[in-house]
C-alpha positions, -999 to 999 in steps of 0.1 A, spaced: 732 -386 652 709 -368 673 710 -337 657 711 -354 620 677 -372 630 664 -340 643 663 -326 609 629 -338 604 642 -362 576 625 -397 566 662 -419 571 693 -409 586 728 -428 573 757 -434 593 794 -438 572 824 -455 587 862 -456 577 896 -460 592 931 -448 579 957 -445 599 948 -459 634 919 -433 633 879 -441 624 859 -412 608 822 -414 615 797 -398 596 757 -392 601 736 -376 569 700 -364 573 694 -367 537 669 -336 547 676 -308 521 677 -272 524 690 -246 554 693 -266 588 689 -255 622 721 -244 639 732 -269 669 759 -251 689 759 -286 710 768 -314 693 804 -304 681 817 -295 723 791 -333 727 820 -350 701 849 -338 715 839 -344 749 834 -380 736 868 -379 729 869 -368 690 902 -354 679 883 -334 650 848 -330 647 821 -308 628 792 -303 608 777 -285 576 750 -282 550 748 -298 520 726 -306 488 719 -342 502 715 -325 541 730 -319 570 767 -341 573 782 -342 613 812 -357 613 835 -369 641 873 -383 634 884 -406 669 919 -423 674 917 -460 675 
């Protein structure tokens, strides 16, 4: 979420869901246009324990998402 926040955005969203004994997480800047690269948050997530993690750039902002066995 760190790096969704540090977009410079004025709200930050957070999405849950679970399927299959695993919970997908997702943080959105809502901050349009390019975004800063952050080579640390994706080794951050799977260091956390995420089995599949990553991040990319969209019309409505920067998404990071994370995907953790429950």
């Amino acid at each position: 979420m760190r790096t969704a926040v540090g977009d410079g955005g004025r709200r930050v969203s957070v999405h849950l869901a679970d399927q299959d004994r695993q919970a997908l997480i997702v943080a959105l800047s809502h901050q349009p246009g390019p975004a800063a690269a952050d080579d640390s948050v994706l080794p951050e997530l799977t260091g956390l324990g995420a089995v599949s993690c990553g991040t990319d750039t969209a019309e409505d902002g920067r998404r990071v998402w994370a995907v953790l066995d429950l």
